[in-house]
C-alpha positions in Angstrom: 47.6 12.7 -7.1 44.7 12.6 -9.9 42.9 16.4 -9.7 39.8 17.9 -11.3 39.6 17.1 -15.0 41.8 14.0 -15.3 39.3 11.4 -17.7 38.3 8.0 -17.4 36.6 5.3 -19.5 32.7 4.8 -18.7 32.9 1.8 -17.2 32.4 -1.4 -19.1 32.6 -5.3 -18.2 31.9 -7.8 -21.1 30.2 -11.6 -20.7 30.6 -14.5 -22.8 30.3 -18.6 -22.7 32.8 -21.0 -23.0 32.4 -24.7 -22.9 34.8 -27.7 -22.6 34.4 -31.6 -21.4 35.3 -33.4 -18.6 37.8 -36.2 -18.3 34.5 -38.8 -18.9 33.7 -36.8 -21.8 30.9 -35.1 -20.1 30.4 -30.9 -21.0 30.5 -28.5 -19.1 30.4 -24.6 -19.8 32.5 -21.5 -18.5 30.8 -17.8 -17.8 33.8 -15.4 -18.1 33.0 -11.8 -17.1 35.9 -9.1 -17.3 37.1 -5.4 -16.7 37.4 -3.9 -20.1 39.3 -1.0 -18.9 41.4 -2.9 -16.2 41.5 -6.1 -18.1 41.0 -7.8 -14.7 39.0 -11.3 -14.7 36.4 -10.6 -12.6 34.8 -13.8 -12.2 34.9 -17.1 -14.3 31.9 -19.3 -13.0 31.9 -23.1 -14.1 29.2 -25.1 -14.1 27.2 -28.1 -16.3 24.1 -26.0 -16.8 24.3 -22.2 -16.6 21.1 -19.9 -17.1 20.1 -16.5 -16.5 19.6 -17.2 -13.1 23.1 -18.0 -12.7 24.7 -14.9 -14.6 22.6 -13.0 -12.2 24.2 -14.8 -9.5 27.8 -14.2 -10.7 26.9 -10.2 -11.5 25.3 -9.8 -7.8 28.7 -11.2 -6.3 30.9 -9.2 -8.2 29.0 -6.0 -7.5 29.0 -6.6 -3.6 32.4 -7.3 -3.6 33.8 -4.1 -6.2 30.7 -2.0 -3.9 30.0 -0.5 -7.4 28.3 -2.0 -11.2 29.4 -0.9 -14.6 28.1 1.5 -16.9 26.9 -0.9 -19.3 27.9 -4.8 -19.9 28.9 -6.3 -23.4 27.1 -9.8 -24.3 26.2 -11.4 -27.4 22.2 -12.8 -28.1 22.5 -16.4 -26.0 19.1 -17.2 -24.3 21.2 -16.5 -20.6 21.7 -12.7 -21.9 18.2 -11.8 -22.9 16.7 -13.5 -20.2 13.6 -11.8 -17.9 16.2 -12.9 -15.0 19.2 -10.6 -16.5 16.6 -8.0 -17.8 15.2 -7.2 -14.4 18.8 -6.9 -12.9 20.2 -4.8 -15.2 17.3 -2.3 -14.8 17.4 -2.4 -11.1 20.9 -1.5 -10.9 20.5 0.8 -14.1 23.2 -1.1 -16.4 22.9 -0.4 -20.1 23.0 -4.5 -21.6 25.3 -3.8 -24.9 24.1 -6.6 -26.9 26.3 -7.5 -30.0 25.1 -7.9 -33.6 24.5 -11.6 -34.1 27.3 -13.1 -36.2 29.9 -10.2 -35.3 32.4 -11.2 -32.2 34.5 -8.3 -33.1 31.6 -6.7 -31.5 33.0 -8.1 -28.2 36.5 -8.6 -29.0 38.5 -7.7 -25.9 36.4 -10.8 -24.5 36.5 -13.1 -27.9 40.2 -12.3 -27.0 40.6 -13.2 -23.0 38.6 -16.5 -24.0 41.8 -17.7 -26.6 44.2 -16.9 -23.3 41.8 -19.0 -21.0 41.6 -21.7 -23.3 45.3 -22.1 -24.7 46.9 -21.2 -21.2 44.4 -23.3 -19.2 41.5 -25.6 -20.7 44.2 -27.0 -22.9 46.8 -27.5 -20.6 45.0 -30.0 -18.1 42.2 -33.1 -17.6 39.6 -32.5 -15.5 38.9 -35.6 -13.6 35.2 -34.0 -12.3 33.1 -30.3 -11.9 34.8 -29.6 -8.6 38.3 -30.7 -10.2 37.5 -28.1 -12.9 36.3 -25.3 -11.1 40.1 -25.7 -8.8 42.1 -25.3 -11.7 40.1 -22.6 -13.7 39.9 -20.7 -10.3 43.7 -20.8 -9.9 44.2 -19.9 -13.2 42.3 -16.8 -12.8 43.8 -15.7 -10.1 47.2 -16.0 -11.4 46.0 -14.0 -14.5 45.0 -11.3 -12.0 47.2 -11.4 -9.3 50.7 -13.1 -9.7 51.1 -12.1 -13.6 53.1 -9.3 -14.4 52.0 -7.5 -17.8 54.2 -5.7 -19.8 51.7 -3.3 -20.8 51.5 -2.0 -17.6 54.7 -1.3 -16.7 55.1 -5.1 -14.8 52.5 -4.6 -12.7 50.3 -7.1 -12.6 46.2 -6.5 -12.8 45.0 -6.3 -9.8 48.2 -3.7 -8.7 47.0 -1.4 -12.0 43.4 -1.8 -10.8 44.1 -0.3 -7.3 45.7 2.7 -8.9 43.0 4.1 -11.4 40.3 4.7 -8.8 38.5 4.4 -5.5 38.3 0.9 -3.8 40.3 -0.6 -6.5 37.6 0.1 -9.6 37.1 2.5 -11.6 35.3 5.9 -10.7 31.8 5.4 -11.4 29.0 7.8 -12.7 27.3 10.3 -9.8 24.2 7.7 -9.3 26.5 5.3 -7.8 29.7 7.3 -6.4 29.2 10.8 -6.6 31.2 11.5 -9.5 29.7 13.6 -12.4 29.4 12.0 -16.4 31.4 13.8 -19.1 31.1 13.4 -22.5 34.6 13.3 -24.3 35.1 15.0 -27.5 35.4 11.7 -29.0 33.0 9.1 -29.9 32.9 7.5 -26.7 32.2 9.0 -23.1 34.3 9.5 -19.8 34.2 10.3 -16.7 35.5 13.2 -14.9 36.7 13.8 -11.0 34.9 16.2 -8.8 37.9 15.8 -6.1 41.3 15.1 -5.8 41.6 11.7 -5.3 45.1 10.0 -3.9 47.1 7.9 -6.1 
């Protein structure tokens, strides 16, 4: 049982592009969106031409399948993150955009980091005869990463188990606009969040 006073991270997802060729040599780009408190992958979209549009796309089928949106979101400067497309849905859902200082990836480095993994452990490891052939493998990739791969760090549990635990419907508790649950400002730097209820493990 987690009772009255027990803290959590605001919660935070982080964006970034990635890009690779096809087997003809064509290129085609990865979105990669993750947990930064869970770790979890939460979507990795793949696609020749990605815009704003499409980010927007990716964010609005995330949130309707977690039921909830982050705090704020970590991205860099690209054209797809400042976009009138992303700008609108950020303020409709009332997400803070974190936007990185330009030349600093250790700005977003939890992400700068999960995009090594995705490229040694899959890019690198197969050809990708076509988009749809891509999309396969990066999708069961993902799902490994999340679901099948124990981590060490978490007791061998694998994402998705951890995920389940820390709060409501699998995500983490989110601030009393969305949930019901109050803010609290930690006494460090950064800001948490505090249970109203006693909430089952």
């Amino acid at each position: 049982m987690l009772s009255s006073g027990v803290c959590w991270p605001m919660p935070s997802w982080s964006m970034d592009f990635m890009s690779d060729q096809l087997f003809d040599g064509r290129r085609f780009r990865l979105l990669t969106l993750v947990d930064n408190f869970t770790r979890e992958s939460l979507a990795i979209r793949v696609g020749q031409r990605l815009t704003g549009d499409d980010v927007v796309a990716v964010l609005e089928a995330v949130r309707k399948r977690r039921g909830a949106v982050p705090e704020s979101i970590r991205v860099d400067n690209g054209p797809e993150f400042i976009s009138k497309s992303l700008d609108w849905w950020a303020y409709f859902n009332k997400v803070t955009l974190d936007f990185s200082r330009p030349g600093k990836p250790t700005d977003n480095a939890f992400i700068e980091s999960f995009n090594g993994r995705v490229r040694q452990e899959c890019l690198n490891q197969h050809w990708f005869l076509n988009l749809a052939d891509a999309i396969k493998k990066v999708e069961a990739w993902r799902i490994d990463y999340n679901q099948v791969r124990p981590h060490s760090s978490l007791g061998g549990r694998t994402l998705q188990e951890f995920a389940g635990r820390v709060g409501p419907g699998g995500s983490l508790p989110q601030a009393s606009h969305r949930t019901g649950l109050a803010g609290h400002a930690s006494g460090s730097s950064s800001c948490c969040l505090r249970f109203q209820t006693v909430v089952a493990a």
